[in-house]
N, C-alpha and C positions, 0 to 999 in steps of 0.2 A: 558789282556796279560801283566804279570810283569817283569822286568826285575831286576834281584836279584842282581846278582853283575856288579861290572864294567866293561865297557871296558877293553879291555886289550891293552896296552903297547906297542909299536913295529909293527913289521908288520911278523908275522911267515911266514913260508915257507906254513905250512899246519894247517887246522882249522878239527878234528874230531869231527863230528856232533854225539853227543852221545843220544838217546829218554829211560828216563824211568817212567816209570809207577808203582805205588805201590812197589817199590825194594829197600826198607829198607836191606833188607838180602843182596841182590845180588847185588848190584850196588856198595857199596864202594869195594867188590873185582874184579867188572871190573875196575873203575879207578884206582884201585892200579896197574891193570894191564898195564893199559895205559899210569902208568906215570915214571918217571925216574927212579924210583925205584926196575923198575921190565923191563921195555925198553931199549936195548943196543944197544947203536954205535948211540945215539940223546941227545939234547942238550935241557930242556924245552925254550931255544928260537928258536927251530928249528919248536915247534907244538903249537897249545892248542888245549884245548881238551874243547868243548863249549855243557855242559849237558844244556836238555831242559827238563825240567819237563811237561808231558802232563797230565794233570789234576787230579793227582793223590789227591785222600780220605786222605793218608798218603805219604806226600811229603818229600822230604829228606831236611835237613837246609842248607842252604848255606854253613855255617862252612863245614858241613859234605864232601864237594866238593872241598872248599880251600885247605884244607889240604893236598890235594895232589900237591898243585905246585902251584905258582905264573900263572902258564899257565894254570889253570881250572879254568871256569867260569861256574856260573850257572844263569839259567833263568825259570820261572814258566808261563806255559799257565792254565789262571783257566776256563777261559771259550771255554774249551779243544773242537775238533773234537773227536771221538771215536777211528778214524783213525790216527797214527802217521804221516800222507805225510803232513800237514800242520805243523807242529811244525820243520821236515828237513826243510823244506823252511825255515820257519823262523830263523831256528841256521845258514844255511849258512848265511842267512843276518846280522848275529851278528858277522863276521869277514872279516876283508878285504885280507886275506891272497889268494894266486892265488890258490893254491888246496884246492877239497874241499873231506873229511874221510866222512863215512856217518856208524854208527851202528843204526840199524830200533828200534831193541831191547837192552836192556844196560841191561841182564841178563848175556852176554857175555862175558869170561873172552879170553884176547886176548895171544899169544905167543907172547917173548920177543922181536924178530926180524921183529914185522912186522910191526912196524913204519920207520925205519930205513932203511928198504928194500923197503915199499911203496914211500918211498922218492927220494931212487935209482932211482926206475921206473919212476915215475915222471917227473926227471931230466933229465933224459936221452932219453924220449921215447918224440917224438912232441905231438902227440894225444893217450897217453897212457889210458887204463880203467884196472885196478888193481882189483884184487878180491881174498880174501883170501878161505877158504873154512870152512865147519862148521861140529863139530862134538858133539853131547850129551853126557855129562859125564852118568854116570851107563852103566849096563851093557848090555843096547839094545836102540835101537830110543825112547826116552821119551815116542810119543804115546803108546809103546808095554810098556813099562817098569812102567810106572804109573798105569798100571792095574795089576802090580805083585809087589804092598808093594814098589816100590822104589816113593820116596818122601823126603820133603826138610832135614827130620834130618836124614836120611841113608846119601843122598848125601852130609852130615856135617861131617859125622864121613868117611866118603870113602873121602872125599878132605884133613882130617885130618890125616888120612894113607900115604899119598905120602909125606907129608910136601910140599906144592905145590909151597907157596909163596918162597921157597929156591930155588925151579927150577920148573918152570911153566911149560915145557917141560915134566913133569913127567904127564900131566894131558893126553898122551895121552895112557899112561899104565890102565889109569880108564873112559876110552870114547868109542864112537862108531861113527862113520860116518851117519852124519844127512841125511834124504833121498834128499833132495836138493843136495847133494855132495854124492850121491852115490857111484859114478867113482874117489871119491877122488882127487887127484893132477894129475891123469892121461884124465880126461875125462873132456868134459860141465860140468857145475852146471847150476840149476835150478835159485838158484838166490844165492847171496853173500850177510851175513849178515855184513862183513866190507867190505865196497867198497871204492876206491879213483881213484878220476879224477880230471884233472884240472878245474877251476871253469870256464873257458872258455864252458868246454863240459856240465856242469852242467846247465848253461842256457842255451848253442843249446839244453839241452832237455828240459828245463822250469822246471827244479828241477822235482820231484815226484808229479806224477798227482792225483790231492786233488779230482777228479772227485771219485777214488778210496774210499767212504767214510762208507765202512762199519767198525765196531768194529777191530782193529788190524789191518787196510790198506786192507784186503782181498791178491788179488796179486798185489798188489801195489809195492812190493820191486822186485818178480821175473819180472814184465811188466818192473822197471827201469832198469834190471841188464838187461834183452831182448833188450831193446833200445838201450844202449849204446853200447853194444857190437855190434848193428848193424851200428851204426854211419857210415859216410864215412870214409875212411882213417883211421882209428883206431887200435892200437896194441892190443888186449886183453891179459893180462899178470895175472898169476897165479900164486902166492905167493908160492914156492917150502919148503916144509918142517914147513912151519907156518900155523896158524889155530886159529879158536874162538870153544872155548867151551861154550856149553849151561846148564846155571843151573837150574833146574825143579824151576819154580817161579808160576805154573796153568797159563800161559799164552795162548792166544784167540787161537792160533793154534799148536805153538808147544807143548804143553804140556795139548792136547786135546785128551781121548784115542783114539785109533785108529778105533773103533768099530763107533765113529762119527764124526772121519777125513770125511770122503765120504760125510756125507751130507753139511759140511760147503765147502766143495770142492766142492759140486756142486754149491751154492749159489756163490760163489768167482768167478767161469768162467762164471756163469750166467750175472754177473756184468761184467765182459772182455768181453765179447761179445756185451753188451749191450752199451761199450763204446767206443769199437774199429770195430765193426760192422763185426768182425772174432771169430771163436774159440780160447782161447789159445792153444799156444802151446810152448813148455819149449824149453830154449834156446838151441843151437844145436850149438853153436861155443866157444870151447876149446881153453883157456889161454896158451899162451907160458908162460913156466916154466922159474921163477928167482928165486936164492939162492941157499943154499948146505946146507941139511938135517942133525943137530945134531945127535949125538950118540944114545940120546931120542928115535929119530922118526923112526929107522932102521925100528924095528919089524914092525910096523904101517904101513912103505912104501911099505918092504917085502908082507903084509897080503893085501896090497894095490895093488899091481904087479898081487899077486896071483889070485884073484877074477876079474881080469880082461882076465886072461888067457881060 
């Protein structure tokens, strides 16, 4: 286990635990996303954003990470689990800030406001658990869509159509709502691929259970967003109008078609039960709504509203 760059400086507000794997392509435009440059109404001494490298064949260079702010740090696991719930442990332990951001996968490009608004929550709620919701660019759920020619250079030249990095908002005119977030801003998710809570609640859960150790965590991220939201006394808050997009990277499950989603689904709960000695079952309690939905997201909300009808 290396640690790449330095410590950082100060004491932030909040520390986002970013994991990627093999994301030469994808990763520098989730930190662009992540960082000042594309985040509005924060300050980079307000966060940092602490990338962990898990054992990737083709790692990204340190430089590749700095560049984005004084407040990114990067670090390398080479003698990696297959499973990312060891390496979040390990980046919360890389900062001393009281909240701890948690992205599973860093194929993820995030909306402008949702650092700034996870901060809100934070601040203001005692035992808040924060959870954005998640949506796949092209034009169906990845598993469907990877079996009809959509792949990484279509999703090059469709992120190239909206000019995205001018307004990242525009990513949800070329997305679809991931099945985790089926219900969108109005219902449960299954699990949150950006989550924040304070690091207080982070060890009442003992971070992400490393028990979970097949290829990708298995349901290691939906078991942690299940937990937390069960805590005692807890707000679950539901980031209103913001979101992470997913970019097709052949990742262990979302970007597995759909025709052999089922059998790694069965292996995934086979392992939940075998660890928690119950069936899964997906989380069942809906985030109070914070923020006010840009002009972007209308149509999205509208088509959101509608399917809930």
């Amino acid at each position: 286990m290396t640690a790449i760059s330095p410590k950082p400086l100060g004491t932030p507000k909040l520390a986002i635990v970013v994991i990627v794997y093999n994301m030469q392509r994808e990763a520098p435009r989730t930190l662009y996303s992540l960082s000042t440059d594309c985040q509005q109404g924060v300050n980079p001494q307000d966060y940092e954003v602490v990338v962990v490298e898990n054992g990737s064949s083709a790692p990204l260079l340190p430089a590749q990470v700095r560049r984005f702010g004084d407040n990114f740090h990067y670090h390398r696991i080479d003698d990696a689990s297959p499973s990312p719930a060891g390496a979040i442990n390990f980046g919360a332990t890389q900062s001393t800030a009281a909240n701890i951001g948690v992205m599973i996968d860093g194929a993820r490009i995030a909306s402008p406001g949702v650092v700034a608004l996870a901060l809100q929550a934070l601040e203001n709620f005692a035992r808040p658990v924060v959870s954005t919701i998640g949506f796949h660019l092209g034009p169906a759920a990845q598993p469907i869509s990877v079996t009809q020619g959509y792949n990484q250079q279509v999703e090059d030249q469709l992120l190239a159509s909206v000019d995205w990095r001018q307004n990242v908002y525009r990513l949800f005119e070329i997305s679809t709502l991931a099945y985790s977030s089926s219900k969108g801003w109005l219902g449960p998710m299954s699990e949150s691929n950006l989550s924040f809570l304070p690091r207080a609640l982070f060890d009442e859960l003992a971070g992400f259970d490393e028990r979970f150790d097949l290829p990708g965590g298995g349901l290691v991220n939906p078991d942690f967003h299940k937990r937390a939201n069960r805590l005692s006394e807890v707000t679950p808050i539901t980031l209103f109008g913001e979101a992470t997009f997913h970019q097709v990277h052949g990742g262990i499950m979302t970007n597995r078609p759909h025709t052999k989603m089922r059998r790694a689904l069965k292996a995934y709960c086979k392992q939940y039960k075998r660890i928690h000695g119950a069936r899964y079952r997906k989380n069942e309690i809906a985030g109070m709504l914070m923020g006010f939905p840009k002009s972007e997201v209308l149509k999205t909300l509208r088509n959101n509203c509608e399917s809930m009808l």
